[in-house]
C-alpha positions as CSV (number, residue, x, y, z in Angstrom):
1,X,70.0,109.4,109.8
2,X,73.1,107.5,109.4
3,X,72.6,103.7,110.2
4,X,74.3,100.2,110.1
5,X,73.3,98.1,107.0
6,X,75.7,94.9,107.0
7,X,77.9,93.6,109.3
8,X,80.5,91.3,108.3
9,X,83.4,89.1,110.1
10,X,85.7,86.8,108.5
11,X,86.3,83.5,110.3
12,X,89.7,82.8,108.2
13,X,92.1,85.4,107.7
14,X,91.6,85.8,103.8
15,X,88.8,83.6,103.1
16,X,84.9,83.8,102.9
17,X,82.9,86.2,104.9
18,X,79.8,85.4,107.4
19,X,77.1,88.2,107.5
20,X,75.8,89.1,110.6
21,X,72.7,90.6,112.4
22,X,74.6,91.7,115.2
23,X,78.3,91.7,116.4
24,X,80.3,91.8,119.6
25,X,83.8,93.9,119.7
26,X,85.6,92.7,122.6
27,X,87.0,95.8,124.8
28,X,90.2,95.4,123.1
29,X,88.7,96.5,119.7
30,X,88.2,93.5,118.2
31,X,85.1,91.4,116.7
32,X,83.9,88.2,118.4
33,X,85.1,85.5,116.1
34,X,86.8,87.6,113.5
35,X,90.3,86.2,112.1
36,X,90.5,83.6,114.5
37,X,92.7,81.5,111.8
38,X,94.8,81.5,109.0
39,X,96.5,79.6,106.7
40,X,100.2,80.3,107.8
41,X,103.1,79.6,105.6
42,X,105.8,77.1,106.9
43,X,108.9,79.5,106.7
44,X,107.0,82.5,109.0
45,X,109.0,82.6,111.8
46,X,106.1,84.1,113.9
47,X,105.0,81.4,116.7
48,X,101.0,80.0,115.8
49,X,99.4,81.8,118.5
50,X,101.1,85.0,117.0
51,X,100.3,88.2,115.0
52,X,101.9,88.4,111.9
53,X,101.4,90.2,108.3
54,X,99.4,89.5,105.8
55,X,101.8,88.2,103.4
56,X,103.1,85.2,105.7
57,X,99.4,83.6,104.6
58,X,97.6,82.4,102.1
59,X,95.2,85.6,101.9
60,X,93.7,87.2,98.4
61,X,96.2,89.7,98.2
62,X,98.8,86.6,96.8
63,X,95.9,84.0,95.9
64,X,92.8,85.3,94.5
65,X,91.5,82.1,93.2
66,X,90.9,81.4,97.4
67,X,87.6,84.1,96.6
68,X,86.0,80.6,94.6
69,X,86.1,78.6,98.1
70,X,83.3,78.0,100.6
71,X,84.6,77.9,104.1
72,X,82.5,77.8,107.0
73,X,83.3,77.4,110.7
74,X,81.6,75.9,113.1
75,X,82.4,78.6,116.1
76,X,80.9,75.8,118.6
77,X,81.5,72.6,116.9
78,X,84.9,73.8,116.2
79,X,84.8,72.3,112.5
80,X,86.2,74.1,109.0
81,X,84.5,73.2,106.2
82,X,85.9,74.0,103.2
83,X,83.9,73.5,99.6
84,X,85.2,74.0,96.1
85,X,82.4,74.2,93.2
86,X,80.5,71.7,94.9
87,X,82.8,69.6,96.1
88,X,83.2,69.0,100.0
89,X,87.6,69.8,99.9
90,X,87.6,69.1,104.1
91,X,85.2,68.7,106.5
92,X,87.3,68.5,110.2
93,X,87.6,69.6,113.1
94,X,90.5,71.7,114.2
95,X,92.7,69.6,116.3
96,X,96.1,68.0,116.2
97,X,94.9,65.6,112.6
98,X,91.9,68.0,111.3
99,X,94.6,71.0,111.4
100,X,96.6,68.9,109.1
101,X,93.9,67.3,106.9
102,X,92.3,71.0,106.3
103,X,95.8,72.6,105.9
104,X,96.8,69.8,102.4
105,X,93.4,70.1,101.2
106,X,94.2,73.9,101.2
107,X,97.8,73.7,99.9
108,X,96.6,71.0,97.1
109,X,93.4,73.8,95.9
110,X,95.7,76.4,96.2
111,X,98.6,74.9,94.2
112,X,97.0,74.0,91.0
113,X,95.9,77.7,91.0
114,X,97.7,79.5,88.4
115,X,98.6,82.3,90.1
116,X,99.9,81.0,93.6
117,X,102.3,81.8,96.2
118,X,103.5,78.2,96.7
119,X,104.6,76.5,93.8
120,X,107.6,78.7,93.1
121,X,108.1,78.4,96.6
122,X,108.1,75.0,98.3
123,X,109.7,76.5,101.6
124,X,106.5,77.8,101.9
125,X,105.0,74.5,102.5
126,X,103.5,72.5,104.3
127,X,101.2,75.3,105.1
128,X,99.6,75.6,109.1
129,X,96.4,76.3,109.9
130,X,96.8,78.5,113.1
131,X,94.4,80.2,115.7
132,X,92.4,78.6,118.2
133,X,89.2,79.5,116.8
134,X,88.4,81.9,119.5
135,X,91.1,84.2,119.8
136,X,90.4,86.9,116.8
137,X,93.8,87.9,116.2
138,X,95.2,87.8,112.6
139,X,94.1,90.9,111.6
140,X,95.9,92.9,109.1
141,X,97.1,95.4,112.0
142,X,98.5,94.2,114.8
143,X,96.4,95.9,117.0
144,X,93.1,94.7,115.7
145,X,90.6,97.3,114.4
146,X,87.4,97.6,113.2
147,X,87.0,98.4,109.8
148,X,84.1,100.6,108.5
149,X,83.0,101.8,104.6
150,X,79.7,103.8,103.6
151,X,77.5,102.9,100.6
152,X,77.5,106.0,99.4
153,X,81.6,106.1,98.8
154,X,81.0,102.6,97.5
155,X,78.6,103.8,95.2
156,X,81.4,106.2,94.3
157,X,84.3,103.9,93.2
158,X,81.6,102.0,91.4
159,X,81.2,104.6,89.0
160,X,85.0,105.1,88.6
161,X,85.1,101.4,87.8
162,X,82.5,101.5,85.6
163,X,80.6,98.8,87.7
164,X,77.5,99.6,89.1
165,X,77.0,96.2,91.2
166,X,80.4,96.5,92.2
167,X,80.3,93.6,95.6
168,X,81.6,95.5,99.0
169,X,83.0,92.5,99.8
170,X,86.4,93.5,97.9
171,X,86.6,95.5,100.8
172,X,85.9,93.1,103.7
173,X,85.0,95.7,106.1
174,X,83.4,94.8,109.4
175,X,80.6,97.8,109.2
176,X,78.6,98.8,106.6
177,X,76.4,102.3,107.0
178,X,74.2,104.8,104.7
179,X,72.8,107.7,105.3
180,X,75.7,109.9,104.4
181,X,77.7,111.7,102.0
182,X,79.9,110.1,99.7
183,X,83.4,109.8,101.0
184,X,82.2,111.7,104.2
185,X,83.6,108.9,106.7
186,X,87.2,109.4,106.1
187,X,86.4,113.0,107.5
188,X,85.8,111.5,110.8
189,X,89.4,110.5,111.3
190,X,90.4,112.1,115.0
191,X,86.6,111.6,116.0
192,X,84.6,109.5,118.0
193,X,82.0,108.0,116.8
194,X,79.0,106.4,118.3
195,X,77.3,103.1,117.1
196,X,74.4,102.1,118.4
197,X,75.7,102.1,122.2
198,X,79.0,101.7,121.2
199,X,81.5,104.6,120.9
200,X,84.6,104.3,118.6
201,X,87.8,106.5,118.2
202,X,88.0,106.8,113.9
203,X,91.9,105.8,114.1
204,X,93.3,106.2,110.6
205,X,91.9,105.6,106.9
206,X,91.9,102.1,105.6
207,X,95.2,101.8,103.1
208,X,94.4,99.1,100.4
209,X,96.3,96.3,98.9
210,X,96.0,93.8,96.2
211,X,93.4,92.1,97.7
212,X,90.7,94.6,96.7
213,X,91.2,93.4,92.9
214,X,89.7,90.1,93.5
215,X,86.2,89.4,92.2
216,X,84.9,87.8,95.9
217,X,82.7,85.2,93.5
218,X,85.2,84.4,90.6
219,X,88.4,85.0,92.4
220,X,89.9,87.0,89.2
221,X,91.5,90.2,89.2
222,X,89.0,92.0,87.2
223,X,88.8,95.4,88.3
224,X,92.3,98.0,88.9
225,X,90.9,99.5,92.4
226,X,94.1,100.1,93.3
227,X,95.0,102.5,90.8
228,X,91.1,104.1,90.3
229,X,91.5,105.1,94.2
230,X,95.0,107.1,93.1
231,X,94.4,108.7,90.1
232,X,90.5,109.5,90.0
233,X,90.4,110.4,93.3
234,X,93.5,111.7,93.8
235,X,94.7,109.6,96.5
236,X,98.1,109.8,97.6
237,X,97.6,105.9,98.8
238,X,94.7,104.3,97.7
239,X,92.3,104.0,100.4
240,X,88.7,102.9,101.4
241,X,87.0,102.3,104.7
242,X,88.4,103.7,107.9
243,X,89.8,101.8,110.9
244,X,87.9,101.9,114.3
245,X,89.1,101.4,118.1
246,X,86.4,101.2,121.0
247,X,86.7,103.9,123.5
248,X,87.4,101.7,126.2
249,X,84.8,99.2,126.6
250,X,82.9,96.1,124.3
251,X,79.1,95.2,123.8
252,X,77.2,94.7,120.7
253,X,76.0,96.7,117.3
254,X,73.3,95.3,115.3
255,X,72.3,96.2,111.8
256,X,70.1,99.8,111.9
257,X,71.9,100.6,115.0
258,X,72.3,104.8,114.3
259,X,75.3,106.1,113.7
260,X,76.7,109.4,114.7
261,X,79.7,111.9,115.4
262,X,80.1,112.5,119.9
């Protein structure tokens, strides 16, 4: 039987991932506490408490040396913490000074990267942290979605990589499931699908970017997933995971909630 195995969200658009026992999409097909901020740069015309694309932030598809930070939230304390081999970078919470303090801590780690999207282009600073650290909203689709990958078709670009402990967290999906076929998800497309007592419409596969190249420990580009999703599996666009949308209503999966086609 197919089943949830990890559940994931991802505090800061971009940056470390929390694992989770259990998580709550909101009726508007979002998870509780997923994206809530982002380090936004200072020539995106979008207003804070916007939507905007990926590449207007500081996000591992421009920066993959960000993969070597710690961050942690405090979803009730409302404090970022952010730690770099060790070393405590910011520790504030996110008001009117912390916002500020947390945002040069990031821009200073991020500029003596050596591959960077803000030295060669100082209109991009000073960077702003945005969100209100409740709102999940910076997504990489504007209209939220729930992303979703099987072991099995992880299993499967492994072997194309040549990397057998290949870490789904290139992938930053929200759902994690076994129990079926290789590649067998992105078959569901058009279908609803039912988690735990949850059902989702399977909206569209998951399109990947740059980001995916990242080592999540390391933060180097060590491994062309990009191009392995193309040419070994004959992908027109290389893609992994599929996007999900609640049928109408929120509540809660857990991990080895079932998993099946409605």
């Amino acid at each position: 039987m197919a089943h949830v195995v990890a559940l994931y969200r991802y505090p800061v658009k971009g940056f470390t991932p929390e694992s989770r026992d259990a998580l709550t999409i909101l009726p508007e097909g979002r998870v509780a506490g997923d994206r809530v901020l982002g380090f936004r740069f200072a020539n995106s015309a979008a207003p804070d408490e916007a939507w905007s694309r990926k590449y207007d932030f500081v996000a591992l598809v421009n920066t993959p040396g960000i993969a070597r930070l710690n961050v942690r939230f405090g979803h009730e304390t409302r404090r970022l913490r952010i730690v770099a081999d060790g070393a405590v970078l910011a520790d504030e919470a996110i008001d009117g000074g912390g916002r500020r303090c947390i945002a040069e801590a990031v821009a200073c780690f991020v500029c003596a990267l050596d591959e960077n999207p803000l030295s060669a282009h100082p209109e991009r600073l000073p960077l702003r942290l945005v969100g209100d650290g409740v709102t999940p909203r910076y997504q990489d689709n504007d209209a939220g979605q729930i992303t979703l990958h099987s072991r099995a078709s992880l299993a499967s670009v492994a072997l194309a990589v040549g990397d057998p402990g290949l870490n789904e967290l290139r992938f930053r999906s929200n759902i994690v499931i076994d129990g079926v076929d290789l590649w067998e998800e992105q078959t569901w497309v058009g279908r609803k699908l039912q988690i735990g007592k949850l059902c989702f419409d399977v909206v569209k596969p998951k399109v990947r970017c740059l980001a995916t190249h990242a080592n999540p420990q390391t933060g180097s580009r060590d491994l062309p997933i990009l191009a392995t999703l193309k040419n070994v599996f004959a992908q027109e666009q290389p893609t992994f995971a599929v996007a999900l949308m609640t049928s109408g209503v929120g509540g809660s999966i857990r991990v080895g909630d079932e998993v099946s086609l409605v």
